[in-house]
C-alpha positions as CSV (number, residue, x, y, z in Angstrom):
1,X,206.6,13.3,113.9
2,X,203.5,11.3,113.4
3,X,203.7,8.9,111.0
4,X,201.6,9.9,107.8
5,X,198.4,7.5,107.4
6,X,197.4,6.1,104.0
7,X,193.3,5.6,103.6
8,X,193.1,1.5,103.8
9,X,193.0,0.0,100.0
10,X,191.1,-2.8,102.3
11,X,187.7,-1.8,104.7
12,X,185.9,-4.0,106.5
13,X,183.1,-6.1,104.5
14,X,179.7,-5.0,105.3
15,X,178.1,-7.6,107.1
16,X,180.7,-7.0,109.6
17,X,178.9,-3.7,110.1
18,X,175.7,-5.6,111.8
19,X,178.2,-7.6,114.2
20,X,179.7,-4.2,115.2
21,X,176.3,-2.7,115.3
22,X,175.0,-6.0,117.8
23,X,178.1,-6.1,119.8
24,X,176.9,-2.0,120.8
25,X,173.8,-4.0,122.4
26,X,174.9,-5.5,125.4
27,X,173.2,-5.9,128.7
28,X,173.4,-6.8,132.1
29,X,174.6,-3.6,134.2
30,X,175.2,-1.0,131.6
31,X,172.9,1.0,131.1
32,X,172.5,3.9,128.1
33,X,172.0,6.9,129.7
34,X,168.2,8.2,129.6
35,X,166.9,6.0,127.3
36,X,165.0,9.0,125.6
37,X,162.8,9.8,123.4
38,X,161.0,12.8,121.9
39,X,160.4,14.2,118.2
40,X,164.1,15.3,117.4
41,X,167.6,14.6,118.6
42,X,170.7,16.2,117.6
43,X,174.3,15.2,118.7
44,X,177.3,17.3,117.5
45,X,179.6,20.1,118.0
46,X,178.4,23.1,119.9
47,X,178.8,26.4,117.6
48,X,176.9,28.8,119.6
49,X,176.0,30.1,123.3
50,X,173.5,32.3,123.6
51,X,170.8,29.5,123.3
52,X,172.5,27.0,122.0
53,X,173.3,26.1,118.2
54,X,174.2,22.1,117.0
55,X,174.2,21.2,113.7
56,X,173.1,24.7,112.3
57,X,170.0,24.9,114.8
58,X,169.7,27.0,117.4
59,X,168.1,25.9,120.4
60,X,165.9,27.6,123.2
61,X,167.1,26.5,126.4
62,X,164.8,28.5,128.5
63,X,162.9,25.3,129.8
64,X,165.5,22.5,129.3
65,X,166.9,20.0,131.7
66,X,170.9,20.2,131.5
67,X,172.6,16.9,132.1
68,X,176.5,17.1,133.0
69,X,178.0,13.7,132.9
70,X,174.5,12.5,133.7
71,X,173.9,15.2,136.7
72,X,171.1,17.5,136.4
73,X,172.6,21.1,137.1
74,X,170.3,23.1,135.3
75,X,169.1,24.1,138.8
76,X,172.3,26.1,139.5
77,X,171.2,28.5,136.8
78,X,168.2,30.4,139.3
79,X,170.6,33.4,139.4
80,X,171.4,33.8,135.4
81,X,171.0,36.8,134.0
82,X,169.8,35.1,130.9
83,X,170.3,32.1,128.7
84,X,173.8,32.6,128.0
85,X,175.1,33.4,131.2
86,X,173.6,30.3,132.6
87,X,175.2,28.1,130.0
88,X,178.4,29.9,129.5
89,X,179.5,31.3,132.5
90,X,177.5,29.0,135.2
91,X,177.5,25.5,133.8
92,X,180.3,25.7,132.0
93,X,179.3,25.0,128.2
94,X,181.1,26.4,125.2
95,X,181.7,26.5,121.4
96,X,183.2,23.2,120.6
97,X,182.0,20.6,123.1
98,X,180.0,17.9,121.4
99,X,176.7,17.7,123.0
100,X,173.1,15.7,122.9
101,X,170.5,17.7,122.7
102,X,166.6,16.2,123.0
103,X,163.6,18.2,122.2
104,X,162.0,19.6,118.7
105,X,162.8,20.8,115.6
106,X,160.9,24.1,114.0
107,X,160.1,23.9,110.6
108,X,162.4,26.4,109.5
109,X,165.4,23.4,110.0
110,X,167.1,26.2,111.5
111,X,165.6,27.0,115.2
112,X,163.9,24.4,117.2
113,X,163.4,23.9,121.4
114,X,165.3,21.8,123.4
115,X,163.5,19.6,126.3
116,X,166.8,18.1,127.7
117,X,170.9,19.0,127.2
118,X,173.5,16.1,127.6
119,X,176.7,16.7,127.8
120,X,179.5,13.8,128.8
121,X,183.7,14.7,127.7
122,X,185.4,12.4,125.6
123,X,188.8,11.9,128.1
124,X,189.8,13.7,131.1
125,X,193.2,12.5,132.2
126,X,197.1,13.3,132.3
127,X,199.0,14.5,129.5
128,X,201.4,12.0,129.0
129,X,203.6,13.9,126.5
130,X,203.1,17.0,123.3
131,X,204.2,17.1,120.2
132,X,204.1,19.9,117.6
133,X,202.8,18.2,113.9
134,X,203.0,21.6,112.3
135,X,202.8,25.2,112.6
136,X,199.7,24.9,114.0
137,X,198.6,21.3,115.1
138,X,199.8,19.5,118.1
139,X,199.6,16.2,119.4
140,X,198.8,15.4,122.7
141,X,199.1,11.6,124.5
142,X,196.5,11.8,127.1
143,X,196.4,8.5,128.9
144,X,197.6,6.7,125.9
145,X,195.3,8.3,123.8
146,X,196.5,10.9,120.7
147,X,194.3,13.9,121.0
148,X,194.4,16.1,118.1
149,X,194.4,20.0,119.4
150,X,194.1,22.2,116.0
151,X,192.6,25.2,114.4
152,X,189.5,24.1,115.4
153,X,189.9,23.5,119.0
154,X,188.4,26.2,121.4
155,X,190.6,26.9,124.0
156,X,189.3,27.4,128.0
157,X,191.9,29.1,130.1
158,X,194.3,27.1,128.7
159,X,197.4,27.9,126.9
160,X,197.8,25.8,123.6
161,X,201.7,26.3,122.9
162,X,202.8,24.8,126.4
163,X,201.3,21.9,127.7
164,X,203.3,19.9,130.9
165,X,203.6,16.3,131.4
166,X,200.6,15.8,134.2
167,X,198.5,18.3,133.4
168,X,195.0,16.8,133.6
169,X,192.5,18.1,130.6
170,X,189.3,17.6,129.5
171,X,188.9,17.2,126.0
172,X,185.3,17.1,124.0
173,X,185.7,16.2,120.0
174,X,185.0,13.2,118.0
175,X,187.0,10.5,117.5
176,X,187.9,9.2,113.9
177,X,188.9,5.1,112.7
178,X,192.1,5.3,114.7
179,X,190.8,5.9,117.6
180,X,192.3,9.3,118.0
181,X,190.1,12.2,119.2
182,X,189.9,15.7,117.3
183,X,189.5,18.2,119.8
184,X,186.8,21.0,119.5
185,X,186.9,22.0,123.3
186,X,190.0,21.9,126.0
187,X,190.4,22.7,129.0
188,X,192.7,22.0,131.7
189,X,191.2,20.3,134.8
190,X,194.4,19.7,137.7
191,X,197.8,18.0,138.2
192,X,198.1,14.6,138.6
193,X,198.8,12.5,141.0
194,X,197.4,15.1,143.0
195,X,193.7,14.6,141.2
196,X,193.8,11.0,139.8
197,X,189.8,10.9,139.0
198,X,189.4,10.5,135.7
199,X,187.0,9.7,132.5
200,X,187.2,7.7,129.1
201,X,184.8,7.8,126.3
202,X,185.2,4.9,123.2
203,X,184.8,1.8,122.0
204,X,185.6,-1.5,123.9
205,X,188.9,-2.9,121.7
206,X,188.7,-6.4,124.1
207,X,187.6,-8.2,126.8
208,X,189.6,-10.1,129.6
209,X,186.5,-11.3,131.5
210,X,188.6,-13.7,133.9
211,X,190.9,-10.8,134.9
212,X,187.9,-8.5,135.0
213,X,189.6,-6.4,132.4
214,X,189.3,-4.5,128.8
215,X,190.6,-2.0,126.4
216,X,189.6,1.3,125.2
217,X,192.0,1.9,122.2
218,X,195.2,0.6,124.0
219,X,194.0,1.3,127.4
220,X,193.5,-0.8,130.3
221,X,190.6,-0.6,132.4
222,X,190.0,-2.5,135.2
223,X,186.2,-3.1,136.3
224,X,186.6,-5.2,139.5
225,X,185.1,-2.7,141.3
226,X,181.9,-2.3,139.5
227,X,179.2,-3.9,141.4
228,X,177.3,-5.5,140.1
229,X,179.9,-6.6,137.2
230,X,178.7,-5.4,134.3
231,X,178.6,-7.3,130.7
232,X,180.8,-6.4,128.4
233,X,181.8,-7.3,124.7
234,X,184.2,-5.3,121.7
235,X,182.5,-3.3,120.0
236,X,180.6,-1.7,122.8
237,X,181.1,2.1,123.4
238,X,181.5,3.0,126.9
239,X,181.9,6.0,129.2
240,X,184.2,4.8,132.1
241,X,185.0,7.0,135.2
242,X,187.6,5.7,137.7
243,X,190.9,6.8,138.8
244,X,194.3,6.7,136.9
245,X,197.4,4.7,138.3
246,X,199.4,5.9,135.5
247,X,199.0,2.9,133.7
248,X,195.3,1.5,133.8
249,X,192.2,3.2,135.1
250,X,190.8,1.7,137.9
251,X,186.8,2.0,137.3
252,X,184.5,3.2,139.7
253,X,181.4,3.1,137.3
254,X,181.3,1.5,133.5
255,X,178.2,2.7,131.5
256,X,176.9,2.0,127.9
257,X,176.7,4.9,125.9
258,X,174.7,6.2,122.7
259,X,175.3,9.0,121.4
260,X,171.8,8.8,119.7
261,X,169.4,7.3,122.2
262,X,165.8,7.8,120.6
263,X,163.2,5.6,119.3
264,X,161.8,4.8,115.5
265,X,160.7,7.1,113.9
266,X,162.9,10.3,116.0
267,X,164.1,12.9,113.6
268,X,167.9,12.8,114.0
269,X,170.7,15.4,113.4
270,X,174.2,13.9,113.7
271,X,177.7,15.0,113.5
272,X,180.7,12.5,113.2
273,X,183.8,10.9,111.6
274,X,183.1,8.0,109.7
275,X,184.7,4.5,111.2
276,X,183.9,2.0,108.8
277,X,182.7,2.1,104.8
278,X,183.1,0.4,101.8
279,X,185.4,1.5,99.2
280,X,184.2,2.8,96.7
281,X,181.3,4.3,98.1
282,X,178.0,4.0,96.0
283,X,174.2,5.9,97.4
284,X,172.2,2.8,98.8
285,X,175.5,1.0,100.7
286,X,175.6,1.5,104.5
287,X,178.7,3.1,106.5
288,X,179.6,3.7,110.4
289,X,180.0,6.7,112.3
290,X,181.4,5.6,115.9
291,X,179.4,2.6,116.1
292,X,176.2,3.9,114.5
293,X,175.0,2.5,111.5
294,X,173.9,4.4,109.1
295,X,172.0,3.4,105.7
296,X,171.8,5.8,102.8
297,X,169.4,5.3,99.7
298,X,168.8,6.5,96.2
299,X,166.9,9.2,97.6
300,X,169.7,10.4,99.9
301,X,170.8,14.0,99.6
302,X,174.4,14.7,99.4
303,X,175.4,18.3,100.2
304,X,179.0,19.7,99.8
305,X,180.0,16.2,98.3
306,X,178.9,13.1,96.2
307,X,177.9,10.0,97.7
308,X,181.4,8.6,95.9
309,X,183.2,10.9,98.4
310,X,182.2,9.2,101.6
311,X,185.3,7.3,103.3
312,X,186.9,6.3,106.2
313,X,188.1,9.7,107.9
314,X,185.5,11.9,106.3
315,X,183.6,14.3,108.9
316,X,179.8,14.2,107.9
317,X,176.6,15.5,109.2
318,X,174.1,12.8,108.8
319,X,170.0,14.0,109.1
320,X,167.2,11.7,109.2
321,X,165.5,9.6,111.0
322,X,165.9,6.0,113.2
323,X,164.7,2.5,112.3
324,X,165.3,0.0,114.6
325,X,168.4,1.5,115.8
326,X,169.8,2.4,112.0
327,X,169.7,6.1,111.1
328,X,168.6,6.2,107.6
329,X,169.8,9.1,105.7
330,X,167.8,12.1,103.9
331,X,170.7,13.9,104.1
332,X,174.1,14.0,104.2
333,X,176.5,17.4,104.6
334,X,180.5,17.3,104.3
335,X,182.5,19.3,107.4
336,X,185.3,19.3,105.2
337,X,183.3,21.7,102.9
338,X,186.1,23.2,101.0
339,X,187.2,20.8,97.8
340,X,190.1,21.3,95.4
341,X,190.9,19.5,92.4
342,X,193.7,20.9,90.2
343,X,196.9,20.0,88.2
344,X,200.1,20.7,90.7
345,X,202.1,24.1,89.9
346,X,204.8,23.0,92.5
347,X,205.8,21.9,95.9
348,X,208.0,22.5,98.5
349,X,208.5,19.0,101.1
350,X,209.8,19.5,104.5
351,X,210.2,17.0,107.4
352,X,207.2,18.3,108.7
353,X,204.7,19.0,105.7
354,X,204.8,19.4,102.4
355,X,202.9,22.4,100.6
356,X,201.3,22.3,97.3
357,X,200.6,25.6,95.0
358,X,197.9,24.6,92.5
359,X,197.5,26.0,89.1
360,X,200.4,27.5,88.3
361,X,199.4,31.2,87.7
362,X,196.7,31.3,89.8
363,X,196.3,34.6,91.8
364,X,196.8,34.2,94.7
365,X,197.7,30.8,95.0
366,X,196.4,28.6,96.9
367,X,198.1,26.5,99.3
368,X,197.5,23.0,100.6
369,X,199.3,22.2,103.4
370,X,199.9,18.3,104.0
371,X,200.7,16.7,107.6
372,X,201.1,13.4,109.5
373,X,197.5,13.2,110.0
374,X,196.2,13.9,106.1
375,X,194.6,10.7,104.6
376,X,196.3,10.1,101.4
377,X,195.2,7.6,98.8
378,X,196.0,7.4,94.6
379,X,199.5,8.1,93.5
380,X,200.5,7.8,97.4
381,X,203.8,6.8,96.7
382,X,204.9,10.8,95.7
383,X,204.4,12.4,99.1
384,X,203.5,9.4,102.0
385,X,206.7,9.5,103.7
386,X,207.1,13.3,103.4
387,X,210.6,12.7,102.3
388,X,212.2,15.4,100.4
389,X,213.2,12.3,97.8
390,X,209.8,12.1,96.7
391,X,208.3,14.8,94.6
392,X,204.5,15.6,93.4
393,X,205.4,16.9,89.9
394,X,203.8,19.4,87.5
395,X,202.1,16.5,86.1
396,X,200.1,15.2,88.8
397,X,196.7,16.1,89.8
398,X,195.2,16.5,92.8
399,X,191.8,16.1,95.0
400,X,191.6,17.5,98.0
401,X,189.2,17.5,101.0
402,X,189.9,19.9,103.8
403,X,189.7,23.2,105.6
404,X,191.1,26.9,106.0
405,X,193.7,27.5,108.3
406,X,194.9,30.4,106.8
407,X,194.1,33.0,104.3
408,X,194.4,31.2,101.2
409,X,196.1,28.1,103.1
410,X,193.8,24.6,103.0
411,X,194.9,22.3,105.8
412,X,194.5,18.5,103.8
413,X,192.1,15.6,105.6
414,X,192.3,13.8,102.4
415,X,194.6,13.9,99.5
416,X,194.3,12.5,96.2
417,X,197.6,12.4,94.0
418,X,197.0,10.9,90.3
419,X,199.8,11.2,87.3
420,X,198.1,13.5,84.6
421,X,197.3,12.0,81.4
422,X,198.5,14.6,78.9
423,X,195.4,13.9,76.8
424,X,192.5,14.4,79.2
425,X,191.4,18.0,80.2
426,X,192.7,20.1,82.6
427,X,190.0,20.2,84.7
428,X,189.2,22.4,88.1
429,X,186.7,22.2,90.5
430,X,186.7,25.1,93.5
431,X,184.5,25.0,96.9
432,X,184.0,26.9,99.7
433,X,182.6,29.5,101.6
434,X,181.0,32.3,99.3
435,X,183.3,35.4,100.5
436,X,182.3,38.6,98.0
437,X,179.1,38.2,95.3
438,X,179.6,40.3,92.0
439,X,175.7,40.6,90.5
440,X,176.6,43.1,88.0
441,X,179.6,41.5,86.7
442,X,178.3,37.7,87.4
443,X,181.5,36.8,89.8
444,X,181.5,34.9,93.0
445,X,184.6,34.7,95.1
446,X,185.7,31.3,96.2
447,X,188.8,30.7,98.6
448,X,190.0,34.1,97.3
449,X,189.6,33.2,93.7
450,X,187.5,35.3,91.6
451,X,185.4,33.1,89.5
452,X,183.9,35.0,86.3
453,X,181.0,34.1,85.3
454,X,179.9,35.4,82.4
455,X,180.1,33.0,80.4
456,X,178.7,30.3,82.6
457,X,175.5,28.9,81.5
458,X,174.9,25.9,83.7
459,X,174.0,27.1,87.2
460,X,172.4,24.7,89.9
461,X,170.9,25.2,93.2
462,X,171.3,23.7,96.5
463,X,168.7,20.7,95.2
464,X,171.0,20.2,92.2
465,X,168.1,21.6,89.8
466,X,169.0,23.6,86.9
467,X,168.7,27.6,87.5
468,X,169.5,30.5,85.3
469,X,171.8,32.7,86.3
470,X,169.6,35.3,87.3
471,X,168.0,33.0,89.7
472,X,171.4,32.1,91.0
473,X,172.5,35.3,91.4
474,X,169.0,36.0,93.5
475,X,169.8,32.9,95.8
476,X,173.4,32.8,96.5
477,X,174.4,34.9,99.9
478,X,177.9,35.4,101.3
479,X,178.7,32.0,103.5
480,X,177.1,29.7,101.1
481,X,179.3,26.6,100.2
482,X,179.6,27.2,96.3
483,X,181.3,25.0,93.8
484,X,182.8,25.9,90.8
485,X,184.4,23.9,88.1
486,X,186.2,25.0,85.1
487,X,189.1,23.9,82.9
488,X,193.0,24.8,82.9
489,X,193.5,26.4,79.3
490,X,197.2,26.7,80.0
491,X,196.9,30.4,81.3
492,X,193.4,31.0,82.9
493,X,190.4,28.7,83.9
494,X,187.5,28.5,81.6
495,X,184.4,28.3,84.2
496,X,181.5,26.7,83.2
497,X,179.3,25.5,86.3
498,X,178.4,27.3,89.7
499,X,176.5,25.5,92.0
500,X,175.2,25.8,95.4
501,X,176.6,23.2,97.6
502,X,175.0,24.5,101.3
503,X,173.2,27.3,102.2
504,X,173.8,27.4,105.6
C-alpha cells in the first residue's frame, strides 16, 4: 500500500518561487520548443475529438499544424474523412492527453480556432511493477516513476486490471508536488528490452555536470551523448528522449520545455496541479503550477472554490494572461469541483481505505472514500495511518475536496478532519454537478441530495452577485457546479444559500 501523504504544515517561502521560476531559464543547447506566439494559448487535458475541446473550448482544427513530439504530421491527415477521423483515428489523439494548443479564442469563451496542436507524453517506458490502491486506483512504477491510473484515465487498447512487468506505455497526465503523474491517457507502446527507446517529461531534481549527469524525480539520465552539451540546472523542466538500460536513460536529445510558450500580453488557458504555495492561501499571494508562476490579485475570480482553498495538490484551471513570463490570473476554476463539509455519521477503516457516511440520516448517504494518495491536513491524527485503531468519530467534522467515482461515492484529494465544538453550528455546504432542477417546487439536486429550496432567500450567481430566486431558477441548467449550504438541525438540513459555482 502507498503510504498516505499529509499536506506539508511547512511550504516553501515565496521568494524561493522566483529562484524556481529563473532556474526554468536556462540556456545554451536547450531549446523551448517553438517559441510561439499568437492571441491565445491553452494547455490541458483533452475532453473532446471531433475538433478538439481544452479547457471547455472547442477548437476548429480544420487549418492547424499538428505537432507530435515536435513532428509535424498533420500532413498524414489528406485522406480524413473529417476532423475527427484525422485526429482520432489517424494521428492518434484522444480524450485525456494533455495538449498545447496555439491559435484564438472566440468571444463566446467557449469555441475559438486553433493555428497550431502540440502534443508531447509525459513518460513512455517500462513498467517496473503495479499495485492496486483501491477498488479502483492502481499504481504503476514506470521507470521509477509512480503513475497514478484512476477513474479518470482513458484507456487505449489497453487493459487496466493486468499490467506485466516490461510492458512499455505511454502515459499523458499532469504531475502533482511529488512528482507523481496522474494519468488521463494510457496506452501501451511494446515490450522491453525488445524496444528500449524511451521519453521523460519533469523537472531537473540535480545536476552532476562532471559526470554529465541529472535527475528527473529519482531518475538518472545520462547526457553524454547530447552534442553539443547542453546547460542544465534544478529546477528546469525537460523533455528527454533516449533509451532505457533498466536503470538510467541514456539521452539521445535533452530539450527545455514550456508548457506555456507565448509572449506578454497572450491570453492563456491553463490546466494543472499546484507544486508550490503558501499556506494559508490569501487573493494577491503568488503559487506554482509545474514550474509556472502564477500571481493572483484582488480582482482574481475564484470559481468552484475560495482563494483560501488553493494548496499544494489542488487541480486548478488558471485563465489570463502572461507578463514577463508570470501568468496573472483573472480567473481561477477548481477540477475537484465537488466539495463537502459535514459532521461525520460514521466510518468504516480498512487496510486499504477508509469510508466516511456524512450526516447521519442523510438519504442516500453519501460516501467519501479515503486512500493512500488523499492529502489530509487538520485533525490528521484520526485517519493518517488508515489503521483500524484510529477512528473519525461522530464528533468530527469534515472538508472535503474531490470527485465521483461512483453513484453517491466521492473519491478524497483533500481531507479536512476537525473535532466538533458542541457549541458552534452544524453547518453543511454541498457542491457539484447540477443533476435534476425542480422550478415549481424550488429544488436542485446535488450529488443525489435533494436540496429544498423554499425557503432559501439568498441566491448568487456565477459572479457571486445577489439574485432572486426567480432569476436563479432562470439561469441554473443541469451540469452547472452548484453549491449549497445549510445547517444540521439534528434531523434534516435547514438550507439557506444556492449559488452558482460554474456554468460550464
Amino acid at each position: 500500500m502507498i503510504p498516505m501523504n499529509k499536506i506539508p504544515e511547512t511550504i516553501l517561502i515565496l521568494p524561493l518561487l522566483s529562484a524556481l521560476l529563473l532556474a526554468g531559464c536556462g540556456g545554451g543547447s536547450v531549446f523551448a520548443e517553438g517559441g510561439i506566439g499568437g492571441t491565445g494559448i491553452s494547455t490541458g487535458t483533452v475532453t473532446g475529438i471531433g475538433s478538439i475541446t481544452v479547457n471547455g473550448v472547442k477548437f476548429d482544427t480544420d487549418n492547424a499544424a499538428i505537432y507530435v513530439e515536435g513532428v509535424r504530421v498533420d500532413d498524414q491527415c489528406v485522406v480524413a474523412v473529417d476532423a475527427e477521423d484525422c485526429l482520432r483515428n489517424i494521428l492518434g489523439f484522444s480524450e485525456g492527453q494533455v495538449v498545447r494548443v496555439v491559435g484564438d479564442f472566440n468571444a463566446d469563451g467557449k469555441s475559438g480556432t486553433a493555428d497550431a496542436i502540440y502534443y508531447n507524453d509525459s513518460i513512455e517506458g517500462p513498467v517496473d511493477s503495479a499495485s492496486q490502491i483501491d477498488a479502483s486506483t492502481q499504481g504503476l512504477v514506470v521507470m521509477g516513476q509512480l503513475v497514478i491510473v484512476d477513474s479518470q484515465t482513458k484507456p487505449d487498447g489497453v487493459n487496466l486490471a493486468t499490467f506485466d512487468p516490461d510492458d512499455i506505455v505511454e502515459v499523458s497526465g499532469l504531475r502533482d508536488d511529488q512528482g507523481r503523474i496522474h494519468a488521463g491517457y494510457l496506452k501501451k507502446t511494446g515490450t522491453f528490452p525488445i524496444e528500449d527507446a524511451v521519453e521523460i517529461k519533469g523537472i531537473i531534481d540535480s545536476v552532476d555536470e562532471p559526470a554529465l549527469t541529472f535527475t528527473i524525480n529519482g531518475l538518472t539520465v545520462d547526457y553524454s551523448s547530447v552534442i553539443p552539451s547542453p546547460s542544465l540546472q534544478p529546477g528546469m523542466q525537460v523533455e528527454v528522449k533516449g533509451t532505457y538500460s533498466g536503470t538510467q536513460i541514456n539521452a539521445t536529445s535533452v530539450e527545455q520545455d514550456d508548457d506555456i510558450g507565448g509572449s506578454n500580453d497572450d491570453e492563456v488557458e491553463y490546466e494543472g496541479i499546484v507544486t508550490t504555495a503558501p499556506a494559508p492561501f490569501t487573493a494577491g499571494s503568488d503559487f506554482l503550477i509545474g514550474i509556472q508562476m502564477v500571481r493572483t490579485n484582488l480582482n482574481t475570480v475564484f470559481k468552484g472554490g475560495l482563494d483560501e482553498d488553493i494548496a499544494v495538490g489542488v487541480r486548478l484551471e488558471v485563465e489570463g494572461y502572461l507578463a514577463s513570463g508570470i501568468l496573472i490570473a483573472e480567473e481561477i476554476s477548481f477540477h475537484d469541483e465537488i466539495e463537502i463539509d459535514a459532521p461525520v455519521a460514521g466510518y468504516s477503516p480498512s487496510t486499504e481505505v477508509i469510508t466516511i457516511e456524512l450526516v447521519n440520516g442523510l438519504t442516500p448517504p453519501i460516501t467519501v472514500v479515503v486512500n493512500g494518495l488523499s492529502k489530509i491536513e487538520g485533525n490528521a491524527q484520526t485517519v493518517n495511518e488508515l489503521d483500524d485503531s484510529l477512528f473519525l468519530k461522530t464528533t468530527d467534522y469534515v472538508q472535503v475536496r474531490g470527485r465521483l467515482v461512483g453513484s453517491g461515492i466521492v473519491y478524497a484529494e483533500e481531507i479536512k478532519a476537525e473535532t466538533w465544538d458542541s457549541s458552534d453550528p452544524q453547518n453543511v455546504k454541498l457542491q457539484g454537478e447540477v443533476e435534476q432542477i425542480d422550478d415549481i417546487n424550488f429544488g436542485v439536486t446535488i450529488l443525489g441530495i435533494n436540496v429544498d429550496g423554499a425557503s432559501i432567500t439568498d441566491y448568487e450567481d456565477v459572479n457571486d452577485h445577489p439574485i432572486d430566486r426567480t432569476q436563479f431558477f432562470s439561469t441554473v441548467n443541469l451540469g452547472n457546479i452548484v453549491g449549497a449550504e445549510g445547517e444540521w438541525n439534528g434531523t434534516s438540513i435547514d438550507w439557506r444559500k444556492l449559488e452558482i459555482e460554474n456554468e460550464e
